[in-house]
C-alpha positions in Angstrom: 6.4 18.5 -21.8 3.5 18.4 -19.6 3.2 14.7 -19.4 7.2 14.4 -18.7 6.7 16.9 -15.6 3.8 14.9 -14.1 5.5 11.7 -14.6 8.6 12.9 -12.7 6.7 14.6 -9.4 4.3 11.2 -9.5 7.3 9.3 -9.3 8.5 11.5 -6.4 5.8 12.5 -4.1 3.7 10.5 -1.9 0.5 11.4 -3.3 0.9 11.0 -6.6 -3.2 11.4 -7.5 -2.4 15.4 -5.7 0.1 16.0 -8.8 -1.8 18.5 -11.7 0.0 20.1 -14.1 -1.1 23.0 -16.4 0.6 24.5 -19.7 0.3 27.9 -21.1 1.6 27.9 -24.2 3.1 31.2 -26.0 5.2 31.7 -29.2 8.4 30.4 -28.4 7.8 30.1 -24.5 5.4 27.8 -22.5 5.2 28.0 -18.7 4.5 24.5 -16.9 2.8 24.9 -13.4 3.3 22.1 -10.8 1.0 21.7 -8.2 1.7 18.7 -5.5 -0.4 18.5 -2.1 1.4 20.5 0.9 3.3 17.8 2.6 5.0 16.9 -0.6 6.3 20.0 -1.5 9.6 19.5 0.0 10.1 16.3 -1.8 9.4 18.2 -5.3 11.7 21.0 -4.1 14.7 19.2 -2.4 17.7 21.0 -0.3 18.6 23.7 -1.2 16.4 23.6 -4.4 18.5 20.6 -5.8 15.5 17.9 -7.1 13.7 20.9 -8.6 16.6 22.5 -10.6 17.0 18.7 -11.9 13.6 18.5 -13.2 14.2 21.9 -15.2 17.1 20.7 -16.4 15.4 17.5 -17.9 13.0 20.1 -18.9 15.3 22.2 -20.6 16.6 19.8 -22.4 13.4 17.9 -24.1 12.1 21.4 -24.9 15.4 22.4 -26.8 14.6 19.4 -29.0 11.4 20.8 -30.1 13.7 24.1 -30.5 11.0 25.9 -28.0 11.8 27.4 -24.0 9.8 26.0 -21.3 9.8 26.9 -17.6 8.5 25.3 -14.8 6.8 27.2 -12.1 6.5 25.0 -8.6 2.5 26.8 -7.6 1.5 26.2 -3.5 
């Protein structure tokens, strides 16, 4: 799940070397934090929150395949 998130921002941002991307893993839940560089925040984001609701919906989805719930956190 990690690499699919950071493959996505990369592919959207304009610094794509600024992207990390850290996993804490629980029982059934993991939490995926994004970090981009400042300016590109609004590109991960989108309006009104659009572009980032897409990515955890493609996140969602590959995580109900391994039967597990992930969640992404966007981190400033």
């Amino acid at each position: 799940m990690k690499d699919l998130v950071k493959f996505i921002a990369q592919a959207l941002v304009d610094n794509p070397d600024d992207v990390s991307v850290s996993e804490i893993e629980g029982e059934q839940t993991s939490v995926i934090e994004l970090r981009v560089a400042k300016d590109d925040l609004g590109k991960i984001i989108g309006k009104h929150g659009r572009t980032a609701q897409s990515i955890r919906t493609i996140l969602s989805a590959a995580s109900a395949k391994l039967r597990k719930r992930s969640v992404l956190e966007i981190v400033e």
